[in-house]
mmCIF file of the N, C-alpha and C atoms, coordinates in Angstrom:
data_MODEL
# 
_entry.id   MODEL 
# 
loop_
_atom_site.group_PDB 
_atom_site.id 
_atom_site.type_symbol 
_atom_site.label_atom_id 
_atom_site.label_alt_id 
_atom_site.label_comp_id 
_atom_site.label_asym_id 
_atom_site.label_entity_id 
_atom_site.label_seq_id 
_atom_site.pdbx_PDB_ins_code 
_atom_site.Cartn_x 
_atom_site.Cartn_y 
_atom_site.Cartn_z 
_atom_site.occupancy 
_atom_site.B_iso_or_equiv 
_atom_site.pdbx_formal_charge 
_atom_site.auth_seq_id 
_atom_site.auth_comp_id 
_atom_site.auth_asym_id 
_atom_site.auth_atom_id 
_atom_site.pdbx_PDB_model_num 
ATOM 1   N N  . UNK A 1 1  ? 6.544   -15.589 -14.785 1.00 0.00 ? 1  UNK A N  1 
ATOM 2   C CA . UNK A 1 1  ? 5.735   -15.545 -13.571 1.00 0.00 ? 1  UNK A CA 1 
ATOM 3   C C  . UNK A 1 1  ? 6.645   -15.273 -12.386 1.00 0.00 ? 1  UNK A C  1 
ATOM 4   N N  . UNK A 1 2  ? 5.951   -13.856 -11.968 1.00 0.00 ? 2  UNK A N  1 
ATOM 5   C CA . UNK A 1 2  ? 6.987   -13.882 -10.455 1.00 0.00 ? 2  UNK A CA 1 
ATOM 6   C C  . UNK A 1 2  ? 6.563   -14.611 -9.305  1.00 0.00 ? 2  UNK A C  1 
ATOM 7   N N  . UNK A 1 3  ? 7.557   -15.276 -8.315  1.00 0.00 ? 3  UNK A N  1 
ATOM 8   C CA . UNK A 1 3  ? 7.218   -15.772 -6.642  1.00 0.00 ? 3  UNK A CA 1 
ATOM 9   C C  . UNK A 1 3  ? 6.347   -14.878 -5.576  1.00 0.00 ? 3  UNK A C  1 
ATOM 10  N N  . UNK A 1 4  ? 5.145   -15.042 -5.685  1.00 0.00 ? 4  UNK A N  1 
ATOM 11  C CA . UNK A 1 4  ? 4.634   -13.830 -4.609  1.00 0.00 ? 4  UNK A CA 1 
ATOM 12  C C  . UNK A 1 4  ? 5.419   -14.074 -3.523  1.00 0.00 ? 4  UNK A C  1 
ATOM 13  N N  . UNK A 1 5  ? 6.138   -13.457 -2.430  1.00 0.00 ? 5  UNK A N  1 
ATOM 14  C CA . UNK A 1 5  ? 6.298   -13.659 -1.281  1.00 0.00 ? 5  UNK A CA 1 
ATOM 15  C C  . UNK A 1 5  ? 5.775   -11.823 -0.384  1.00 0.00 ? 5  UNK A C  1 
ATOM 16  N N  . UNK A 1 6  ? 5.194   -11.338 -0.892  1.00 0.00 ? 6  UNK A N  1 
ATOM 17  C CA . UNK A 1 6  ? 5.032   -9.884  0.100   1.00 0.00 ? 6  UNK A CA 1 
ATOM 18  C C  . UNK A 1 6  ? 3.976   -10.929 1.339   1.00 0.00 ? 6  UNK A C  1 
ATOM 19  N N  . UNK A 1 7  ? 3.891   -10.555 1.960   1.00 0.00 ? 7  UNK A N  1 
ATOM 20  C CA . UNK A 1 7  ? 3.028   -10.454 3.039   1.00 0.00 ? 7  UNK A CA 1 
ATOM 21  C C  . UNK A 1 7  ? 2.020   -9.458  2.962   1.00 0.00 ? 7  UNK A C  1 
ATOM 22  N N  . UNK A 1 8  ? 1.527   -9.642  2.613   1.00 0.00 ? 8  UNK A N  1 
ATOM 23  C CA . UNK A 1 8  ? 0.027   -8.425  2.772   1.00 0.00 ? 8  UNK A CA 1 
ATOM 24  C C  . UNK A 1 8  ? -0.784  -8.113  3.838   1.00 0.00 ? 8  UNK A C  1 
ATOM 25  N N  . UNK A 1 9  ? -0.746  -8.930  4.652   1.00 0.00 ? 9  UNK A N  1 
ATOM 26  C CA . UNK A 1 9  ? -1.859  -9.016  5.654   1.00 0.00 ? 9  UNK A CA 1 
ATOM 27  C C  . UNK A 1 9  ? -0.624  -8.220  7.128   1.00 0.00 ? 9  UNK A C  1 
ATOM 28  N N  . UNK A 1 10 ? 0.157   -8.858  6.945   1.00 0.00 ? 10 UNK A N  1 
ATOM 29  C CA . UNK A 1 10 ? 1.752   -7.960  7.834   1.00 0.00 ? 10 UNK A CA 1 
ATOM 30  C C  . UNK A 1 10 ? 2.005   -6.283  7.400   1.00 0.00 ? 10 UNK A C  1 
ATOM 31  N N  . UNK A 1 11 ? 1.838   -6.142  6.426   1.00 0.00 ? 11 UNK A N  1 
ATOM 32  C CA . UNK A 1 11 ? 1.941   -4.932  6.042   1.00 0.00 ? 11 UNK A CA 1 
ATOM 33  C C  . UNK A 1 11 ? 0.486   -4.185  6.319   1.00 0.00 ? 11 UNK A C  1 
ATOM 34  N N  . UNK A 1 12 ? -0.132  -4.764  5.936   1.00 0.00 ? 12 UNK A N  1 
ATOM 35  C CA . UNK A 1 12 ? -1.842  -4.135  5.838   1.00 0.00 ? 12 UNK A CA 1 
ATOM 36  C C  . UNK A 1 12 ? -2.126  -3.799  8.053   1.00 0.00 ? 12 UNK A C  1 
ATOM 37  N N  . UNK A 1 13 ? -1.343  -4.624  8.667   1.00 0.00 ? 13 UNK A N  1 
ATOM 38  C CA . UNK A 1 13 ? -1.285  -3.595  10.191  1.00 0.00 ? 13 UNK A CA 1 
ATOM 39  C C  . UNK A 1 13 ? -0.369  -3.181  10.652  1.00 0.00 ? 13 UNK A C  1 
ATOM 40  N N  . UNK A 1 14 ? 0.838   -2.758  9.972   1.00 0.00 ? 14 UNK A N  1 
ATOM 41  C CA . UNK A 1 14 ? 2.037   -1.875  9.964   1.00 0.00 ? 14 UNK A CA 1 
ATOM 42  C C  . UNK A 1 14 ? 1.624   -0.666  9.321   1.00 0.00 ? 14 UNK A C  1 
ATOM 43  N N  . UNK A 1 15 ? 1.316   -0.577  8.924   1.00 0.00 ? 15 UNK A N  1 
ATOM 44  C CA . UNK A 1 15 ? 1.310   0.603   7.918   1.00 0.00 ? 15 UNK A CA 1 
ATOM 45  C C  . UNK A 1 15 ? 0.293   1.804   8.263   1.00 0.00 ? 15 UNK A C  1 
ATOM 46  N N  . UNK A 1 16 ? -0.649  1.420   8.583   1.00 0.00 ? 16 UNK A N  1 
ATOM 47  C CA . UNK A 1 16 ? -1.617  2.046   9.596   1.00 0.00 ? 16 UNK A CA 1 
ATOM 48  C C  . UNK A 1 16 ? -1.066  2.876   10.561  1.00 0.00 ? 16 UNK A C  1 
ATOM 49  N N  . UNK A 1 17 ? -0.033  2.212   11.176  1.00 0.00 ? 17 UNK A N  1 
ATOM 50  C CA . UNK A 1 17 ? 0.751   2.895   12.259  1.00 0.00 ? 17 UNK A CA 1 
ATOM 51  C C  . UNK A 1 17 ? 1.221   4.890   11.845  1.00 0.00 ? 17 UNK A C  1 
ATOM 52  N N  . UNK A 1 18 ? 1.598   5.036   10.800  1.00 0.00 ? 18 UNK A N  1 
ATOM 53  C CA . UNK A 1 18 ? 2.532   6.197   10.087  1.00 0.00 ? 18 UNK A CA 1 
ATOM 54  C C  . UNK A 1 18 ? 1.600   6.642   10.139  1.00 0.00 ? 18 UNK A C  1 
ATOM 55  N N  . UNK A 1 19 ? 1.993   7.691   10.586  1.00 0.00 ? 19 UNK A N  1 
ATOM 56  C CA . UNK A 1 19 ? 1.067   9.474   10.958  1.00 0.00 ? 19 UNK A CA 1 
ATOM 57  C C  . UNK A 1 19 ? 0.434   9.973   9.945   1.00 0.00 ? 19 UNK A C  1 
ATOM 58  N N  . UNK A 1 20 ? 1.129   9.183   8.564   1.00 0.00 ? 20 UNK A N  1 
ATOM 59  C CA . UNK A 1 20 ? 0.355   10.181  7.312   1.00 0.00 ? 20 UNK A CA 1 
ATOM 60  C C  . UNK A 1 20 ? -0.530  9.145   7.106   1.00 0.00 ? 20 UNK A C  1 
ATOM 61  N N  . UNK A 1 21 ? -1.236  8.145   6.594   1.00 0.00 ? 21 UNK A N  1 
ATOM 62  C CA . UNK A 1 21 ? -1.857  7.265   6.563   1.00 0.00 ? 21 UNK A CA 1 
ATOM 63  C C  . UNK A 1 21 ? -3.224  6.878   6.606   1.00 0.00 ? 21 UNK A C  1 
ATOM 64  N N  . UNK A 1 22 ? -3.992  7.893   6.131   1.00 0.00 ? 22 UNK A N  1 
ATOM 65  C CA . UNK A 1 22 ? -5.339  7.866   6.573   1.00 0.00 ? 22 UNK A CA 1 
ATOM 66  C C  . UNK A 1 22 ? -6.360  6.335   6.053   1.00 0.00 ? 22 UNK A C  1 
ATOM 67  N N  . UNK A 1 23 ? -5.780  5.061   5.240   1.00 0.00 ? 23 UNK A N  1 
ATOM 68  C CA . UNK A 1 23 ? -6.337  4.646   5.630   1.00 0.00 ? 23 UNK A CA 1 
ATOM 69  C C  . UNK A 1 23 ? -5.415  3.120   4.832   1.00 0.00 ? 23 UNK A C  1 
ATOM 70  N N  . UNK A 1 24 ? -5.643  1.844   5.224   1.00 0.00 ? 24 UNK A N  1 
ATOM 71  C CA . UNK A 1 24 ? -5.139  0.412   4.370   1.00 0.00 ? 24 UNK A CA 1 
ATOM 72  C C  . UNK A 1 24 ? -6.290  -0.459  4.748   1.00 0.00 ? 24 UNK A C  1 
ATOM 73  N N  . UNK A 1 25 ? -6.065  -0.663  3.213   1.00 0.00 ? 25 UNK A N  1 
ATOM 74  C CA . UNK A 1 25 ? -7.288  -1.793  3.470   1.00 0.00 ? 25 UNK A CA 1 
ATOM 75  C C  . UNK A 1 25 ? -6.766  -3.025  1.964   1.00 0.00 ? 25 UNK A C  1 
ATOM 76  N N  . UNK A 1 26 ? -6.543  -4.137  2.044   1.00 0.00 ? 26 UNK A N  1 
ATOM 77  C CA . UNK A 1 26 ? -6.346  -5.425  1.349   1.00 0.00 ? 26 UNK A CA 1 
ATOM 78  C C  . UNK A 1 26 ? -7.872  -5.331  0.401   1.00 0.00 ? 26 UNK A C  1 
ATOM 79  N N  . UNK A 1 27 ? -7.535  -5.545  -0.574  1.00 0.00 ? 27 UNK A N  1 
ATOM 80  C CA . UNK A 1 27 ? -8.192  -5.388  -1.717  1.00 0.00 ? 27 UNK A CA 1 
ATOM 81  C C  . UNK A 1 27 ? -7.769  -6.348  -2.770  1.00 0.00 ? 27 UNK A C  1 
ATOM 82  N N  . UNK A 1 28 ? -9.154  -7.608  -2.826  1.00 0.00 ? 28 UNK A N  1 
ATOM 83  C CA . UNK A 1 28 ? -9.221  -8.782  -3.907  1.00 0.00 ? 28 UNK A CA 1 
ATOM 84  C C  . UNK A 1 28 ? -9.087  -8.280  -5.386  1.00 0.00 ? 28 UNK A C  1 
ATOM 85  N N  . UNK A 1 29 ? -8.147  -8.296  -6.038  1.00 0.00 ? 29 UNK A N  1 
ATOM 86  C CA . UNK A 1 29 ? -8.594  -8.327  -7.352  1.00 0.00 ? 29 UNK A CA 1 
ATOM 87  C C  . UNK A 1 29 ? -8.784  -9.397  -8.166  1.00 0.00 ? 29 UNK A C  1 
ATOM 88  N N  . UNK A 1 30 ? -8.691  -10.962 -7.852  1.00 0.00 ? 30 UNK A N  1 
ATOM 89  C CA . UNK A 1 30 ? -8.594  -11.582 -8.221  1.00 0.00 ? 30 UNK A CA 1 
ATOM 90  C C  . UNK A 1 30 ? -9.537  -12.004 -9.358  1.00 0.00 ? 30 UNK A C  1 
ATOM 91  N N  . UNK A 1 31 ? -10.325 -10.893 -9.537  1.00 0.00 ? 31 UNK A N  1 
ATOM 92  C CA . UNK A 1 31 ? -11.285 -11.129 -10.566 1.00 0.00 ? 31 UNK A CA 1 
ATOM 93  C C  . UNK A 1 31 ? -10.989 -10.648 -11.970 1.00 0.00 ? 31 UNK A C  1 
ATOM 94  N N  . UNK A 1 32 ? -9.611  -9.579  -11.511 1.00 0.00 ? 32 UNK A N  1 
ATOM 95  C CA . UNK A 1 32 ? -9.528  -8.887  -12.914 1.00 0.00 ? 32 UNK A CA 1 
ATOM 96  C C  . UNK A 1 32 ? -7.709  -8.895  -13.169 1.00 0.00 ? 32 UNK A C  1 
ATOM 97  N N  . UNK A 1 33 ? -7.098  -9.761  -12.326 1.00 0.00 ? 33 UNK A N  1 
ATOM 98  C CA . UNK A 1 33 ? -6.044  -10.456 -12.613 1.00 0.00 ? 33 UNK A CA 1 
ATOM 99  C C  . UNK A 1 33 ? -5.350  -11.394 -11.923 1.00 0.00 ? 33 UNK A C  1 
ATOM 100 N N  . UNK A 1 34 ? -6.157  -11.735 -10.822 1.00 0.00 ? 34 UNK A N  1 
ATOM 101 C CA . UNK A 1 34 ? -5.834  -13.052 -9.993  1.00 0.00 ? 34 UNK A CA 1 
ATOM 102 C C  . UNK A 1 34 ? -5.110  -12.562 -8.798  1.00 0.00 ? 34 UNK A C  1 
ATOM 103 N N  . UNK A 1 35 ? -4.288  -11.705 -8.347  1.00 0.00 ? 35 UNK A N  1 
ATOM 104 C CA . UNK A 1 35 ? -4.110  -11.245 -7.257  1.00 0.00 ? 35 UNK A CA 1 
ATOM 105 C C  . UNK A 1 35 ? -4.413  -9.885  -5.904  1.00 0.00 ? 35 UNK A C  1 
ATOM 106 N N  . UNK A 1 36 ? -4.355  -10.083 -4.748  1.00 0.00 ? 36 UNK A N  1 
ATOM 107 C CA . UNK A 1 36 ? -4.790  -9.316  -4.162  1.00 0.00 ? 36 UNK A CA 1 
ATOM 108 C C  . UNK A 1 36 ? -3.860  -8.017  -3.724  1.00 0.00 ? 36 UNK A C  1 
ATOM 109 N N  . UNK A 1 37 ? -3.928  -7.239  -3.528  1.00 0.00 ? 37 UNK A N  1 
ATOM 110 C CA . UNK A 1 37 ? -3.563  -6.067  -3.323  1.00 0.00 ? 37 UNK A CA 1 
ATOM 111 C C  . UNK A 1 37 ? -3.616  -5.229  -2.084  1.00 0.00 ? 37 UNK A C  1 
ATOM 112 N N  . UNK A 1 38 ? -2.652  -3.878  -1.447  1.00 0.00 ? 38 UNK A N  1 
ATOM 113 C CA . UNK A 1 38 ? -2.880  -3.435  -0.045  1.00 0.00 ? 38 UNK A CA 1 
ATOM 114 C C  . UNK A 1 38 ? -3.314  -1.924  -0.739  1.00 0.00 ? 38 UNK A C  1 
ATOM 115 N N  . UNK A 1 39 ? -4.175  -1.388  -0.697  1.00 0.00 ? 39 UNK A N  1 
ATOM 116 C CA . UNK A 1 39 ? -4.528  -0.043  -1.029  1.00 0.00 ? 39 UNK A CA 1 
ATOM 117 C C  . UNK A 1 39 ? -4.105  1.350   0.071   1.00 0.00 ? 39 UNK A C  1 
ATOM 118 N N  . UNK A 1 40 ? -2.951  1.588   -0.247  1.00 0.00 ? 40 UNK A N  1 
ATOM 119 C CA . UNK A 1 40 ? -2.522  2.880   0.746   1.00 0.00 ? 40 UNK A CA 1 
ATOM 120 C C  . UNK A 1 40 ? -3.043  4.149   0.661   1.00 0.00 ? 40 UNK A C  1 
ATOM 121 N N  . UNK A 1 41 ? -4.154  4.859   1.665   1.00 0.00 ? 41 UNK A N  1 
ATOM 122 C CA . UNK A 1 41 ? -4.314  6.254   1.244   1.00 0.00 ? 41 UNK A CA 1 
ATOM 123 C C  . UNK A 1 41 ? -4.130  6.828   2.028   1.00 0.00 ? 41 UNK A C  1 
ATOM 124 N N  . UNK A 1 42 ? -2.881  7.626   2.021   1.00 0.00 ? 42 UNK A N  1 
ATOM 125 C CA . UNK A 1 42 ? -2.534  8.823   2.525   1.00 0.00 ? 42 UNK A CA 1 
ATOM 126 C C  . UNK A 1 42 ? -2.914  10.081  2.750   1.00 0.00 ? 42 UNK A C  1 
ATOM 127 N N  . UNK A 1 43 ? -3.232  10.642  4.001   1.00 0.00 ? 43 UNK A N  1 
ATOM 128 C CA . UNK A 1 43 ? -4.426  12.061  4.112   1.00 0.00 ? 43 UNK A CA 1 
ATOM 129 C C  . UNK A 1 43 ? -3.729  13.095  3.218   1.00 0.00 ? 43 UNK A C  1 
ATOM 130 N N  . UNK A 1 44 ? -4.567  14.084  3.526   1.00 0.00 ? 44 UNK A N  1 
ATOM 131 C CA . UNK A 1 44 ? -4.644  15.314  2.697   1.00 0.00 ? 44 UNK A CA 1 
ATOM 132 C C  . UNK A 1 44 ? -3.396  15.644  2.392   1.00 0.00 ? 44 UNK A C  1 
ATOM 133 N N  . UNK A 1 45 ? -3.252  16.331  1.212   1.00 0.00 ? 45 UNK A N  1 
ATOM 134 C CA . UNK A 1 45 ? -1.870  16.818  0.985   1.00 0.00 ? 45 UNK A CA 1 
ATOM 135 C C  . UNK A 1 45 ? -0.863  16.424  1.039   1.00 0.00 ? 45 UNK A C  1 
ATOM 136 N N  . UNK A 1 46 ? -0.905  15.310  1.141   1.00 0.00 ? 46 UNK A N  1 
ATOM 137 C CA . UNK A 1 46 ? 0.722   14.281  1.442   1.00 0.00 ? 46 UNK A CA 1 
ATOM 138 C C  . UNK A 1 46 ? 1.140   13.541  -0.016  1.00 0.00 ? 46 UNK A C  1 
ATOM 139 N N  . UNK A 1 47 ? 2.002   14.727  -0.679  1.00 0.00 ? 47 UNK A N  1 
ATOM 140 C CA . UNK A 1 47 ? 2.847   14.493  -1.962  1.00 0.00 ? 47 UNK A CA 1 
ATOM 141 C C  . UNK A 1 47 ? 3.760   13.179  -2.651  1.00 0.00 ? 47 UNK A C  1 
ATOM 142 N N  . UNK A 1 48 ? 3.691   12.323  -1.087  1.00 0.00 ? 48 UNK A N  1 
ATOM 143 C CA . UNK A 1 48 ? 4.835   11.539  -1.649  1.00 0.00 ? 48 UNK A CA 1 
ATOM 144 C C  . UNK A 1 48 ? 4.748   10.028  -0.551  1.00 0.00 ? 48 UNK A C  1 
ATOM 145 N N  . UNK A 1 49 ? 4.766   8.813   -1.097  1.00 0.00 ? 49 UNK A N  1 
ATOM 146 C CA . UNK A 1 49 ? 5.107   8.142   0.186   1.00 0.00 ? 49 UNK A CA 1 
ATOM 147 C C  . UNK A 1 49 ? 6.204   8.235   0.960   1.00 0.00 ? 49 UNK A C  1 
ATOM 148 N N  . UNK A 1 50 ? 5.684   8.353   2.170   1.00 0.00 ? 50 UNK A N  1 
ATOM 149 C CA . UNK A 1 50 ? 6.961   8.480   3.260   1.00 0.00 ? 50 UNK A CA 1 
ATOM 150 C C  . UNK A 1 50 ? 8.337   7.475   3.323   1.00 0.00 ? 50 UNK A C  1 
ATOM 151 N N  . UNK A 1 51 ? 9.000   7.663   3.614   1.00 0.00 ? 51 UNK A N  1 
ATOM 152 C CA . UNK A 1 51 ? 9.657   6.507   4.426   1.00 0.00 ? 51 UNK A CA 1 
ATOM 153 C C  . UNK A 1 51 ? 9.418   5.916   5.138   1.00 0.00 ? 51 UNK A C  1 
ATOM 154 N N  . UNK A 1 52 ? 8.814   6.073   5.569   1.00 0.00 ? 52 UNK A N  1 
ATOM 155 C CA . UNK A 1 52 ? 8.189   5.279   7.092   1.00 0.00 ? 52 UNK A CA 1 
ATOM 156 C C  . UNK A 1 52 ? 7.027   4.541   6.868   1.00 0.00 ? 52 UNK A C  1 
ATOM 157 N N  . UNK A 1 53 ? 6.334   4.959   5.447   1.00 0.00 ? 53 UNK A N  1 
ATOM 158 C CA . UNK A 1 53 ? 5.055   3.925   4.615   1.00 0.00 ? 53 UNK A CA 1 
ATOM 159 C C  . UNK A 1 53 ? 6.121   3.100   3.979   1.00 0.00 ? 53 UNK A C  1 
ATOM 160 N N  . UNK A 1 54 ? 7.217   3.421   3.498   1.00 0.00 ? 54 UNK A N  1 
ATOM 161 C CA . UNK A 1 54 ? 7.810   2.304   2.436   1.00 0.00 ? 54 UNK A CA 1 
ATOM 162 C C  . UNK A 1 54 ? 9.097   1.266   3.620   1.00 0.00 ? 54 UNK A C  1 
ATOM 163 N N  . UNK A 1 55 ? 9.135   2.222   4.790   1.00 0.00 ? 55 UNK A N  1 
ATOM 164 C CA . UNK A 1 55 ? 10.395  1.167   5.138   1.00 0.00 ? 55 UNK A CA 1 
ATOM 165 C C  . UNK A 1 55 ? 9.302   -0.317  5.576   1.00 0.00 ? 55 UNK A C  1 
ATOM 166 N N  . UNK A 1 56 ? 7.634   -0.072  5.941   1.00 0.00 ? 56 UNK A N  1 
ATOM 167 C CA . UNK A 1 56 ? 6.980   -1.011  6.431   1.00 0.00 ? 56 UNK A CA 1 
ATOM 168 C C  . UNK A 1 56 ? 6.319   -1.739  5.739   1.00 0.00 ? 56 UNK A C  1 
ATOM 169 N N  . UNK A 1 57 ? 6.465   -1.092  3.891   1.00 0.00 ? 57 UNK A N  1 
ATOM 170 C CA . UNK A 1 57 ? 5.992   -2.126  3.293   1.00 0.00 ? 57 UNK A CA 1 
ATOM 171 C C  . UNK A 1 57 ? 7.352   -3.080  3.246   1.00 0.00 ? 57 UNK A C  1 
ATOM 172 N N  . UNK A 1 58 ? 8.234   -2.923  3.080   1.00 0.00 ? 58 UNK A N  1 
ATOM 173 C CA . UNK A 1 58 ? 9.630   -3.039  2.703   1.00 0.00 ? 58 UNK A CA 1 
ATOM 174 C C  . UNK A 1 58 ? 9.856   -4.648  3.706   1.00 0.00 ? 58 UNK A C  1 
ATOM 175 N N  . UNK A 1 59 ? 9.420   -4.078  5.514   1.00 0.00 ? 59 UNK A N  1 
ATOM 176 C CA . UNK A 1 59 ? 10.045  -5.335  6.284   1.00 0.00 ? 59 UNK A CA 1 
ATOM 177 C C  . UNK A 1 59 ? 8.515   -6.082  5.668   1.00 0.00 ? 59 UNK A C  1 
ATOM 178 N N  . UNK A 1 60 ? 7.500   -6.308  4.994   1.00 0.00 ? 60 UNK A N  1 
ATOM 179 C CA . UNK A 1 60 ? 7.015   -7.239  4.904   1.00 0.00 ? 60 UNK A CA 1 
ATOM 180 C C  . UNK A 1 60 ? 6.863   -7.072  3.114   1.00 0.00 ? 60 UNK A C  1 
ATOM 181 N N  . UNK A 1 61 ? 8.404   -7.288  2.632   1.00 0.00 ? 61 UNK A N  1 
ATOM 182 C CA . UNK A 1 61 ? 8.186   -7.774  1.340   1.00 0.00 ? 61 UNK A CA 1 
ATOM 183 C C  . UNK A 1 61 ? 7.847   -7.783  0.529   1.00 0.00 ? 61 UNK A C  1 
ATOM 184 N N  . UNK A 1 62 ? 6.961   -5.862  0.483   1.00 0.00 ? 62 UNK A N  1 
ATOM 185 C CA . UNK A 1 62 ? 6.015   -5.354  -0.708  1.00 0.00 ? 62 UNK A CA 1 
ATOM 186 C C  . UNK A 1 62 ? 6.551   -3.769  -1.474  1.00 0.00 ? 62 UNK A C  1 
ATOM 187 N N  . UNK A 1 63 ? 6.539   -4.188  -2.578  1.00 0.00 ? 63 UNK A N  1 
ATOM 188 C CA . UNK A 1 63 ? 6.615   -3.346  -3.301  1.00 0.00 ? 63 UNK A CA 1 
ATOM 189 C C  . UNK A 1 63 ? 5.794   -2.376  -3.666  1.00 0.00 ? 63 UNK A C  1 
ATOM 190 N N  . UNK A 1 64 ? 6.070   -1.049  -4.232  1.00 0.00 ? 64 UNK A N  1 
ATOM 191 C CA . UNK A 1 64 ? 4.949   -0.241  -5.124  1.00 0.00 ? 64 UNK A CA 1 
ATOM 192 C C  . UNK A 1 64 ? 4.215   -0.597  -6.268  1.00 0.00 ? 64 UNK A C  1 
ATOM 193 N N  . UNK A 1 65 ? 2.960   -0.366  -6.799  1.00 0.00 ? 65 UNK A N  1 
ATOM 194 C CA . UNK A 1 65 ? 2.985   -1.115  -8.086  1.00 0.00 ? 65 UNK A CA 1 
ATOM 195 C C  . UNK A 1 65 ? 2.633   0.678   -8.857  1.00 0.00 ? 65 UNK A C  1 
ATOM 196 N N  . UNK A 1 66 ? 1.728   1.330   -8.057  1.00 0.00 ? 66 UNK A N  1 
ATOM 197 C CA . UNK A 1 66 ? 1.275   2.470   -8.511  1.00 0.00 ? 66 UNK A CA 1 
ATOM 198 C C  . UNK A 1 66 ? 1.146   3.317   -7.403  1.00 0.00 ? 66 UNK A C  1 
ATOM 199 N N  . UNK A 1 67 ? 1.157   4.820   -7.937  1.00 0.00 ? 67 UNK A N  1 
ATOM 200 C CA . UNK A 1 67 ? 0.765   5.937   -6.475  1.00 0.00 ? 67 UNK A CA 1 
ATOM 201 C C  . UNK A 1 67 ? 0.176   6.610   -7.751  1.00 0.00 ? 67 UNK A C  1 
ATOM 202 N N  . UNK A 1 68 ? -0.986  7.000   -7.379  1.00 0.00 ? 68 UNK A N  1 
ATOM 203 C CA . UNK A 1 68 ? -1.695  8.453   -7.817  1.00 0.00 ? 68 UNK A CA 1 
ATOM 204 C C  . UNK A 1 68 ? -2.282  9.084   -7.123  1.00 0.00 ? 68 UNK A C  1 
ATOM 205 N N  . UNK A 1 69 ? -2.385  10.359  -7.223  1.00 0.00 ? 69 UNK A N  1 
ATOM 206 C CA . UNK A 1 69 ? -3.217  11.533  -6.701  1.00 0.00 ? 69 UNK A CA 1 
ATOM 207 C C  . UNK A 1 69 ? -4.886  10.619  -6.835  1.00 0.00 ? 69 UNK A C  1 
ATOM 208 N N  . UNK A 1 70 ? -5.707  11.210  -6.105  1.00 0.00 ? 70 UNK A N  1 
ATOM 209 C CA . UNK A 1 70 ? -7.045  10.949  -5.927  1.00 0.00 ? 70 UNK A CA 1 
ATOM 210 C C  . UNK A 1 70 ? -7.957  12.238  -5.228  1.00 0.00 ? 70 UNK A C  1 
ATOM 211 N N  . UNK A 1 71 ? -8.010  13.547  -5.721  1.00 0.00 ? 71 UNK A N  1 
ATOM 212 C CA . UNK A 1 71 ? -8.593  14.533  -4.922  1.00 0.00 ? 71 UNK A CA 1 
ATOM 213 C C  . UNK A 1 71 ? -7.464  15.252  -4.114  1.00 0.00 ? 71 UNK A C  1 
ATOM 214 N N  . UNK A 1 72 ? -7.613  15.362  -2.772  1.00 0.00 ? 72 UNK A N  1 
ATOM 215 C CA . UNK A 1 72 ? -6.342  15.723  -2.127  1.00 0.00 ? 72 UNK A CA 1 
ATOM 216 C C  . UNK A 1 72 ? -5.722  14.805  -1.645  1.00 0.00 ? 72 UNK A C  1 
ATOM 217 N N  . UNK A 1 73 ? -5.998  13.575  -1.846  1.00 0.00 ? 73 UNK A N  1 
ATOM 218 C CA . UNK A 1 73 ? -5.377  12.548  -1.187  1.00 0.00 ? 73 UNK A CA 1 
ATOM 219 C C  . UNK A 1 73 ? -4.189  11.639  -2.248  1.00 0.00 ? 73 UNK A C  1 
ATOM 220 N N  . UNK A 1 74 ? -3.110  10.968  -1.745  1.00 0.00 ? 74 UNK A N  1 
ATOM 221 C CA . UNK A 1 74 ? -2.888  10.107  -2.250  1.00 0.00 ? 74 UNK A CA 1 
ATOM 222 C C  . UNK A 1 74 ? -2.941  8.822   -2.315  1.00 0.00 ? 74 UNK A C  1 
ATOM 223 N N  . UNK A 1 75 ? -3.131  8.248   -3.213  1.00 0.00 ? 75 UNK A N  1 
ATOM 224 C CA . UNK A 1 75 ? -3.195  6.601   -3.254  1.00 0.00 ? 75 UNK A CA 1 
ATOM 225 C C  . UNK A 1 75 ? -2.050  5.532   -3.743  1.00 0.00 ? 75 UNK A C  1 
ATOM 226 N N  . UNK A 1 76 ? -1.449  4.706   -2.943  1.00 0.00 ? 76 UNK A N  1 
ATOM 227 C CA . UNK A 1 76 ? -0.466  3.871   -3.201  1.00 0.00 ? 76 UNK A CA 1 
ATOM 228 C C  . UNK A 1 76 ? -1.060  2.566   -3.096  1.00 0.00 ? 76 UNK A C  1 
ATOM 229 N N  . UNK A 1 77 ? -0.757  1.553   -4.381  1.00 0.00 ? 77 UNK A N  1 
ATOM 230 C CA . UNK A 1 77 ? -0.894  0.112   -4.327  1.00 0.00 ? 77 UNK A CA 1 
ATOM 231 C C  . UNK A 1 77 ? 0.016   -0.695  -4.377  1.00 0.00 ? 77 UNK A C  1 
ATOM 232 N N  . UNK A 1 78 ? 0.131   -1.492  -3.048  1.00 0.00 ? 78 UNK A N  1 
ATOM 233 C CA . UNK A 1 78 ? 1.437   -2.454  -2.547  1.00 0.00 ? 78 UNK A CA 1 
ATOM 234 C C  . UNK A 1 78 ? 1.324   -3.475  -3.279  1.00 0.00 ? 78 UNK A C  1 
ATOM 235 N N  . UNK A 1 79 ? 1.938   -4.440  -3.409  1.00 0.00 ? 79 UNK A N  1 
ATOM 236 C CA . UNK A 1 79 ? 1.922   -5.763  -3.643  1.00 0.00 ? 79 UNK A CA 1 
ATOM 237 C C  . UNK A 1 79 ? 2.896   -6.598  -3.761  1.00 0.00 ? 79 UNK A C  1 
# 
């Protein structure tokens, strides 16, 4: 069992900030494995998380768990 320490709710209004970013929103999963999650989607055409999405998950303590394509968009899940 790992120590949660990310901050989610710190990251979830940092992250918003980055130009590519079209949208974060904190997302319960606690139903289908007990913890909650920051859902990153990045606008159109944007191949890759930035630096500037990861240096702000980074000052609040969150990692990647997954990025996939979704249409033209991409999707990253912090935690």
């Amino acid at each position: 069992m790992s120590i949660q320490t990310a901050n989610l709710e710190a990251a979830a209004e940092a992250v918003p900030e980055h130009p590519t970013v079209y949208d974060a929103r904190l997302v319960d999963r606690r139903d289908q494995d007990g913890r909650r999650v920051l859902e990153v989607v990045l606008g159109p055409r944007v191949d890759r998380v930035p630096p500037g999405v990861l240096r702000a998950l980074a000052e609040a303590d969150c990692g990647l768990d997954t990025v996939q394509s979704q249409g033209t968009f991409l999707v990253a899940i912090a935690e």
